[in-house]
C-alpha positions in Angstrom: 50.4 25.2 -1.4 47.7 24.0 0.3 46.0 26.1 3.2 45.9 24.3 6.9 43.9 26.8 8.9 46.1 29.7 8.1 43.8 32.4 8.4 41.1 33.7 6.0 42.3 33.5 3.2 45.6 32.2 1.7 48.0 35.0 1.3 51.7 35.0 0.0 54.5 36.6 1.5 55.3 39.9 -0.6 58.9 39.9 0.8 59.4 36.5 -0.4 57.4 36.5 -3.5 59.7 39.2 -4.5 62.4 37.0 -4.7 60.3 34.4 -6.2 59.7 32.2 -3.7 56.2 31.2 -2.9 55.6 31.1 0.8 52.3 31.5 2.2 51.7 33.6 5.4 50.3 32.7 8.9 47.5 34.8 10.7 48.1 35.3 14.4 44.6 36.2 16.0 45.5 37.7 19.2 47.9 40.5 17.1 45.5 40.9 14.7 48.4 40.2 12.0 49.9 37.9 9.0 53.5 36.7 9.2 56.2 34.8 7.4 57.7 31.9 8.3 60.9 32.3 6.2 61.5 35.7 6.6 60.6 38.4 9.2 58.2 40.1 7.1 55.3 41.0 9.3 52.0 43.1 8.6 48.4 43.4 8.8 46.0 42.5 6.0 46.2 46.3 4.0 50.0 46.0 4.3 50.4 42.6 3.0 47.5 43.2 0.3 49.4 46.5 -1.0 53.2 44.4 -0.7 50.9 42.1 -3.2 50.2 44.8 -5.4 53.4 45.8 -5.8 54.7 42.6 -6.8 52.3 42.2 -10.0 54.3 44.8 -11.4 56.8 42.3 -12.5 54.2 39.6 -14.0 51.8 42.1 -15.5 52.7 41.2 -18.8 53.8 37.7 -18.5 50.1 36.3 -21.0 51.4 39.0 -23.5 52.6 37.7 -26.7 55.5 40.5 -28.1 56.3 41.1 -31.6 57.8 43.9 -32.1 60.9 45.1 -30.1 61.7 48.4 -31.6 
């Protein structure tokens, strides 16, 4: 998606990207926070970075090729 003056930087939604949908949040300036348009998940820039985090778990071994399932 592209970024239309969002914030900073471009940052998906952990809530959402948990279920696998890839919405990117909005920055509100005068709260000093990012929040999602699709769901209610709001935060500021530590709590959406470590909801981030937590959500590479599940792709952490998506480039690795596996052989051997024993």
């Amino acid at each position: 998606m592209a970024q239309a003056g969002k914030g900073r930087l471009n940052y998906r939604c952990p809530s959402c990207f948990m279920r696998d949908l890839d919405m990117d949040m909005f920055y509100d300036k005068q709260k000093d926070e990012y929040y999602c348009l699709r769901c209610q998940f709001t935060g500021n820039e530590a709590d959406v970075l470590k909801g981030n985090d937590m959500c590479r778990i599940k792709y952490r071994s998506m480039l690795k090729r596996i052989t051997v399932f024993s």
